[in-house]
Structure formats: structure tokens, C-alpha cells
C-alpha positions as CSV (number, residue, x, y, z in Angstrom):
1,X,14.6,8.5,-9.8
2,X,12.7,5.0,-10.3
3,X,9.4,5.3,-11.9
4,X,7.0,2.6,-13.3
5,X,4.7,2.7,-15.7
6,X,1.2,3.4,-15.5
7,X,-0.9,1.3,-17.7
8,X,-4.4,1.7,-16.0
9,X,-5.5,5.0,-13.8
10,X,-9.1,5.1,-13.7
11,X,-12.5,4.2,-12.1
12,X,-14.0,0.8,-12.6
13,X,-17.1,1.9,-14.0
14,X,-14.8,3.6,-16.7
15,X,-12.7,0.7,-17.6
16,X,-15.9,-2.3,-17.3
17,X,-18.5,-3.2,-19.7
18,X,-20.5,-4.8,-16.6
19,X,-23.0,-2.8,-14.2
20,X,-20.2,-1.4,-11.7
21,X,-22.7,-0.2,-8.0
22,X,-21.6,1.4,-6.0
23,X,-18.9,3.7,-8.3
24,X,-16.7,4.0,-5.8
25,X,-14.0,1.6,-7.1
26,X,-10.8,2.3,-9.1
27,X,-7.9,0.5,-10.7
28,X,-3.7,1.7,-10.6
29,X,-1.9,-0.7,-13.0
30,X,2.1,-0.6,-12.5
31,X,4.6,-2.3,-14.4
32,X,8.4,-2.6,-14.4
33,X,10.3,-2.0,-17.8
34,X,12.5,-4.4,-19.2
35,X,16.1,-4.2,-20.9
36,X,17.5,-6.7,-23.2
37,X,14.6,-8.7,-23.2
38,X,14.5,-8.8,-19.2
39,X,12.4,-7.6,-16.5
40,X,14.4,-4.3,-14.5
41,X,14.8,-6.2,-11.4
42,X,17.5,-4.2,-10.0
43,X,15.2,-1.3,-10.7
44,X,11.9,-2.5,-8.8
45,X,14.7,-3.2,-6.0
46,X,16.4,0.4,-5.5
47,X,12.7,1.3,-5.4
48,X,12.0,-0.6,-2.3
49,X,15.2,0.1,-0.7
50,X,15.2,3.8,-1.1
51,X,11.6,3.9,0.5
52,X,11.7,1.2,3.2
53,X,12.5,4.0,5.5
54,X,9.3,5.5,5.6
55,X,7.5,2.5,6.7
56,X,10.5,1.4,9.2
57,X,11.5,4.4,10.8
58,X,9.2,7.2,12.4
59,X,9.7,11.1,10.9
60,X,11.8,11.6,14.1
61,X,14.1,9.4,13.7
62,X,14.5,10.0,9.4
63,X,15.1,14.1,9.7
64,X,17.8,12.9,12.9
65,X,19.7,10.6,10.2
66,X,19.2,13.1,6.8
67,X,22.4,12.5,5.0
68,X,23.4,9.3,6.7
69,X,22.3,7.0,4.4
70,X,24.0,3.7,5.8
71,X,22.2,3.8,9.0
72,X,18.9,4.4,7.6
73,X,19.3,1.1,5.9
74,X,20.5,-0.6,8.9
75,X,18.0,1.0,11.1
76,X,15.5,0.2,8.8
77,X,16.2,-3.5,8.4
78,X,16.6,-3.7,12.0
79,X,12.8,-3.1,12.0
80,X,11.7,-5.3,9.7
81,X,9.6,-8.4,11.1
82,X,10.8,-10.6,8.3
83,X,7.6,-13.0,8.3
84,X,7.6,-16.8,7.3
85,X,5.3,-19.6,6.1
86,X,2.0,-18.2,3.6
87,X,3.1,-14.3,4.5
88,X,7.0,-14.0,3.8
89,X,7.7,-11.6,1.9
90,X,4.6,-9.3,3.1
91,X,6.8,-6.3,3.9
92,X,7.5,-6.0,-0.1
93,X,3.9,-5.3,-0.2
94,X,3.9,-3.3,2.3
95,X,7.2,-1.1,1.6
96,X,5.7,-0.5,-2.2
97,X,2.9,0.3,-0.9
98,X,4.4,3.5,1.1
99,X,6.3,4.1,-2.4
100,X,3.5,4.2,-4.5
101,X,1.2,6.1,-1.9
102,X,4.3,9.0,-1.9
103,X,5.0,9.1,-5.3
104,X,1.8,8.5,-7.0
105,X,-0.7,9.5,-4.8
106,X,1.0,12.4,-3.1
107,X,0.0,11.1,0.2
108,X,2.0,11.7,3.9
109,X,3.6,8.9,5.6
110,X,2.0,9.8,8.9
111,X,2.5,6.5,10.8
112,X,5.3,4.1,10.1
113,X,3.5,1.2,10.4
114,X,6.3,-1.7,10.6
115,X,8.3,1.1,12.9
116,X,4.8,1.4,15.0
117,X,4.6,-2.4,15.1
118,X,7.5,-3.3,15.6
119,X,8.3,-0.6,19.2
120,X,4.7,-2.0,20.7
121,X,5.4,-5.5,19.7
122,X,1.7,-5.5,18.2
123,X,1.9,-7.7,15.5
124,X,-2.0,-7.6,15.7
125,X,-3.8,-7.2,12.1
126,X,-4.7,-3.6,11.2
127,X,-3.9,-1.8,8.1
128,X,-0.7,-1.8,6.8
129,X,-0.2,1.7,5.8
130,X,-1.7,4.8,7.3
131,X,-1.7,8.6,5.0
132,X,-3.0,11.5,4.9
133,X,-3.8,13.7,1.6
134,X,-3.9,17.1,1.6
135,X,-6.8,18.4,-0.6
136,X,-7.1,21.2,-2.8
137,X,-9.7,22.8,-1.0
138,X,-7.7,23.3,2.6
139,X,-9.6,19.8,3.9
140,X,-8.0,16.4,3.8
141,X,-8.2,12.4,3.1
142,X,-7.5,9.7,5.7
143,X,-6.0,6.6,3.8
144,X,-6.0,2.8,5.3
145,X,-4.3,0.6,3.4
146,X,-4.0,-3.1,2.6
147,X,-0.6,-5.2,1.0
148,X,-0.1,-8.4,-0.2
149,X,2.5,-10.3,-2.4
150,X,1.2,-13.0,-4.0
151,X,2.3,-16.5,-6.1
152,X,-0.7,-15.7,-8.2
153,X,-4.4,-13.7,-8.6
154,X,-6.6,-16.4,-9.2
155,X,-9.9,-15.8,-8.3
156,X,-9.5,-18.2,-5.3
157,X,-6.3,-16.3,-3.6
158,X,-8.4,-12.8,-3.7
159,X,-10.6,-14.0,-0.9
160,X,-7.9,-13.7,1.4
161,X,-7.2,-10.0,1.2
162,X,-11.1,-9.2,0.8
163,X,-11.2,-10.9,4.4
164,X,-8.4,-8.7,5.8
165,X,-9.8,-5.0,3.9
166,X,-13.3,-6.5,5.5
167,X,-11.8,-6.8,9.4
168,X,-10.4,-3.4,9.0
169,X,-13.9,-2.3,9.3
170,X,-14.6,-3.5,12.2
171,X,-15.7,-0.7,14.5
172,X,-13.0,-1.0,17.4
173,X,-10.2,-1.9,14.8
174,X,-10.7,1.2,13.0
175,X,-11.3,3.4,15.9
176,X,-7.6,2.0,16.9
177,X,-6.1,3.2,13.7
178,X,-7.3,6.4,14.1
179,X,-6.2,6.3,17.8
180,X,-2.7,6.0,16.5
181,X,-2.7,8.8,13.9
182,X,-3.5,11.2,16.5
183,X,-1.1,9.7,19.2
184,X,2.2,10.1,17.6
185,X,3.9,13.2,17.2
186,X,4.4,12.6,13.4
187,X,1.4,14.2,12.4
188,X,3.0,17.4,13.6
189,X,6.5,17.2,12.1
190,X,4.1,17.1,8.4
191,X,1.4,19.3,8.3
192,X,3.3,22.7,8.9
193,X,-0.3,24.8,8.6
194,X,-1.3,24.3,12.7
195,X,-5.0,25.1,11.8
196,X,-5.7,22.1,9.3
197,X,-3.0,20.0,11.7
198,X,-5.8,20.9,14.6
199,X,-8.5,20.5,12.0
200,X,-7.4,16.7,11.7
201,X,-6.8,15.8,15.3
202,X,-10.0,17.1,15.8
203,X,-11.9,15.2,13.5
204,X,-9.7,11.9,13.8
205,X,-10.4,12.7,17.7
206,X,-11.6,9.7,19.8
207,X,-15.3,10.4,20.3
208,X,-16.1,11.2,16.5
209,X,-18.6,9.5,15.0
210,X,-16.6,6.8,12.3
211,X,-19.9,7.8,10.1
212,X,-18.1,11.2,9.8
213,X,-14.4,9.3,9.1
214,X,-16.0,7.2,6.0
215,X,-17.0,10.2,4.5
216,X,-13.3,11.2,3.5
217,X,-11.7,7.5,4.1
218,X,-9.7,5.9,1.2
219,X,-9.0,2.4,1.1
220,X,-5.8,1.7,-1.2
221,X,-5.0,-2.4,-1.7
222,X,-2.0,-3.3,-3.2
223,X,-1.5,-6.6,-4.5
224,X,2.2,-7.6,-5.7
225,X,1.6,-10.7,-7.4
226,X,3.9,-13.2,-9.5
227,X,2.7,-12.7,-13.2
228,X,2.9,-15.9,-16.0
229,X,2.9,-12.8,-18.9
230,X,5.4,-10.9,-16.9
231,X,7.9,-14.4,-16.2
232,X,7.4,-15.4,-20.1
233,X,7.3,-11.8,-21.6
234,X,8.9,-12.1,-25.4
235,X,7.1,-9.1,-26.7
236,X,7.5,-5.7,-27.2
237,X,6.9,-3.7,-24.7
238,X,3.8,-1.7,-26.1
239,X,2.4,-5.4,-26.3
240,X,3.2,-6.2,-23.2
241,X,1.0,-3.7,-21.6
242,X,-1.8,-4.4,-23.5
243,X,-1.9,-7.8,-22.3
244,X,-1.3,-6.8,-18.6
245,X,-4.5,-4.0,-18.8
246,X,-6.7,-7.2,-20.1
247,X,-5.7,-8.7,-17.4
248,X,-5.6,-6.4,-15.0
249,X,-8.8,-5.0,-15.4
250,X,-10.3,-8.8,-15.3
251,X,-8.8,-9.2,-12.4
252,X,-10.1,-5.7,-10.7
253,X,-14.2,-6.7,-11.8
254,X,-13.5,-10.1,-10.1
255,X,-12.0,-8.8,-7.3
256,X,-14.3,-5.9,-6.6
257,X,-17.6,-8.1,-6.9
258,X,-16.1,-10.1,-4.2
259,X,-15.7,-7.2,-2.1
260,X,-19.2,-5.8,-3.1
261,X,-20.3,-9.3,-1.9
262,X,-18.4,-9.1,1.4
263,X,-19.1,-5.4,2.4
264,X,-22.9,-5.5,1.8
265,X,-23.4,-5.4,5.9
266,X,-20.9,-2.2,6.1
267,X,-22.6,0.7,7.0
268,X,-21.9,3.5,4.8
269,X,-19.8,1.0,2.4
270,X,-20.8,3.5,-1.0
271,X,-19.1,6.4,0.8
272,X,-15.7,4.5,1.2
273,X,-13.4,5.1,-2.0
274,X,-11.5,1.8,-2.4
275,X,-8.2,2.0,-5.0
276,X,-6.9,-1.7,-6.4
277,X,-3.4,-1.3,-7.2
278,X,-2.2,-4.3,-9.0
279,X,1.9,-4.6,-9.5
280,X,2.9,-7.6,-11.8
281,X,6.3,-9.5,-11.4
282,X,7.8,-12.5,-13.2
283,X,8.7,-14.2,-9.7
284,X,8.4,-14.2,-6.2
285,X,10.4,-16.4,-5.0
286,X,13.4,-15.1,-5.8
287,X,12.6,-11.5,-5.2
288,X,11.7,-12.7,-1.4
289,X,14.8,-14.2,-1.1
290,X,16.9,-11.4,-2.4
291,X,15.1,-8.8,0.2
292,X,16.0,-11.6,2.9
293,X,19.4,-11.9,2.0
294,X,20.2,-8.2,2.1
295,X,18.0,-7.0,5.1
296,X,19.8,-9.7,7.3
297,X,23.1,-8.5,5.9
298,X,22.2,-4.6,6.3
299,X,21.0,-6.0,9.9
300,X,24.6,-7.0,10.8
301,X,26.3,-3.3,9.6
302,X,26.2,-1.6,13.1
């Protein structure tokens, strides 16, 4: 099984010397390994592949094709949108995101959201992943999350996904995401316990107040971003975490007093728990063109 490294788990407040208000920030660090001095490439790429299919297909469709693995993958690929110009290579983001939601966060895939998209033709801008966690004490979490792969994180290029978490919040926009949580029949093929699965459609039901939703609403952004220390890495590997943390956690107090900037006029903002998941790799390009060149081939095996 695939599994990164976690270099940083931890609120903001924890890991900055600055004045962090309100606490309701946190930071995921993920790196890739190397082997003989080179960045696992092969290994970031099984990860995406074996988890593309719970952002492509709906639940329905995965427990109809258990055991045939060949025509998940061609399913799958058949609903991927494949973007050009400033966002190719988005559903990367997007499909790691759904990885490191399931693996690390514990969270249900509830709506395929490149599946959902791609069966209403709605290539309209809402979040890019939708989960559910179940909580210890019988209740749950609504997640609403946010991907991006990025040529770089400098300070500039952050504005750009601050501006797309920010539009999620706009009252009709999020009312629709909770419109399609409770419209698909997914829901029900997860939660097996029919009292917390009513519990959920109840309070996810059209009519409830979205003052009551922010109360247990996550916000996870994932940015998957080309890396200068990860491209020129000549160090061990102990070293080369240190360096990504530094970074990393610069990167999360820029980006969060951006946010903190943005959000000021959101009601209810300091009851929103928002999770920066940062995912380094030495380049872009080439990964992009990789996933293009096998998801057009994997298209093409009917």
C-alpha cells in the first residue's frame, strides 16, 4: 500500500511564532520518498491511479465492478474532463485529494465529484471534493474541499485558490453542495447505521439554516505544487524534511493571513475548521503529461 510521509500534522497556532485568530487553521505536510537519490515517481503515480475511482465513478457503479480492475480504470478515465490552458492537470489535485481524505483523514467519498460533473455536464465551480466523517461520539463532519496543482507557491499564485475556497461560501453555492449530498443515493450505500444516515439528510436537508452546517463544516485545500527543494534534492532524507516543514509552514502563515483577509465578511468564518494540505513535487510538467498520456490510452481499452 502507498503511503507518504507526514512531516507536519498540526494546528497553526502550534506550529507559528505569529498571533494565529481565529485558531481554526491547520497544516498536513506530505512528501514522496526517494530511491537512489530520486524522487518515487512511480510511487506518487500508483497512488493516484488506484484512487481515481472514487472521484470518477459513483459507489454504484464501483461495488458493480469489485474485482474488475481493468474497467474501473477505463471507466474512470472515461470520466475524466482532462482540462487545458492555467488548469491542466487539476484532476491530480483533485484525485489526491480523495486519496488523502480516505487514507488520512478517514473520511467517506459520498459524492464523486468528477463522476457528478461529468453525468450533468456542470462544469460550474463548486468544491472539488465532498466527505463525510464519522465522529466518535455517533455525530458527524461535512467536508468541502478545494485542489489545485501548481508550477509554484509564491505568495502571488495563493490568491487564486483563496478566491475559489472564498466563492464556495457563497450562500446559494453552498446550499447546492449540500443539495447534492442528500440527492444521490450514495450516502445510503455508506452509512449502514439508518438512524445517523437520517440524522444527516435531516440536518444537510434543504431548509436548514447553513448557520447550523458551519458549525460541523471542514474545509480541506490541497495544493500540489512543483517544489525547487524537492526538483534539486541532494540530501538525506531526514534533511530533506526539515527543509520542506520550514517551508511549508511559511507557506501556511502566508497563505492563511490571506484567507483571514478574504473571509473577514463570512458570517460565522471562526466556526469553519480549514485544513492546508501542502504536497511537494520536483515537476509538473512532466507528471501532467504522464497522467494525459495514460488516461487517453486507458480511454481507448473498451
Amino acid at each position: 500500500m502507498v503511503t507518504f510521509d507526514v512531516v507536519v500534522d498540526d494546528t497553526l497556532q502550534n506550529l507559528s511564532t505569529n498571533n494565529i485568530d481565529p485558531n481554526n487553521k491547520s497544516l498536513l505536510s506530505l512528501v514522496n520518498g526517494f530511491e537512489s537519490g530520486k524522487w518515487r515517481r512511480q510511487q506518487f503515480e500508483h497512488f493516484i491511479w488506484n484512487n481515481i475511482k472514487d472521484t470518477a465513478l459513483s459507489q454504484t457503479e464501483k461495488e458493480a465492478l469489485i474485482g474488475n480492475e481493468q474497467t474501473i480504470l477505463t471507466k474512470s478515465a472515461k470520466n475524466l474532463r482532462l482540462l487545458e490552458g492555467d488548469e491542466k492537470g487539476g484532476e491530480i489535485g483533485e484525485i489526491l485529494l480523495y486519496g488523502v481524505m480516505k487514507k488520512y483523514y478517514s473520511a467517506l467519498p459520498v459524492v464523486s465529484k468528477i463522476f457528478y460533473k461529468q453525468n450533468r455536464n456542470d462544469y460550474a465551480k463548486g468544491a472539488d471534493s465532498i466527505h463525510i466523517t464519522l465522529n466518535s461520539d455517533g455525530g458527524f463532519s461535512l467536508w468541502l474541499g478545494e485542489a489545485k496543482f501548481y508550477n509554484s507557491i509564491k505568495d502571488a499564485r495563493l490568491d487564486s485558490i483563496v478566491e475559489s475556497v472564498h466563492n464556495m461560501f457563497i450562500d446559494d453555492k453552498l446550499r447546492k453542495e449540500l443539495n447534492i449530498v442528500t440527492s444521490l443515493k450514495d450516502l445510503d450505500l455508506f452509512i449502514e447505521d439508518k438512524k445517523l444516515l437520517k440524522d444527516i439528510k435531516d440536518k444537510l436537508a434543504d431548509g436548514i439554516s447553513l448557520d447550523e452546517i458551519k458549525q460541523q463544516l471542514h474545509v480541506p485545500i490541497l495544493i500540489l505544487h512543483q517544489c525547487d527543494i524537492t526538483k534539486n534534492n541532494a540530501d538525506s532524507f531526514d534533511e530533506y524534511k526539515k527543509k520542506i516543514i520550514k517551508e511549508h509552514i511559511k507557506k501556511a502563515e502566508v497563505f492563511m493571513k490571506k484567507q483571514d483577509s478574504k473571509f473577514s465578511s463570512v458570517y460565522m468564518y471562526k466556526e469553519i475548521k480549514f485544513h492546508l494540505i501542502l504536497f511537494p513535487v520536483p515537476d509538473k510538467l512532466e507528471l501532467v503529461n504522464r497522467f494525459y498520456t495514460k488516461a487517453i490510452f486507458e480511454r481507448d481499452e473498451d
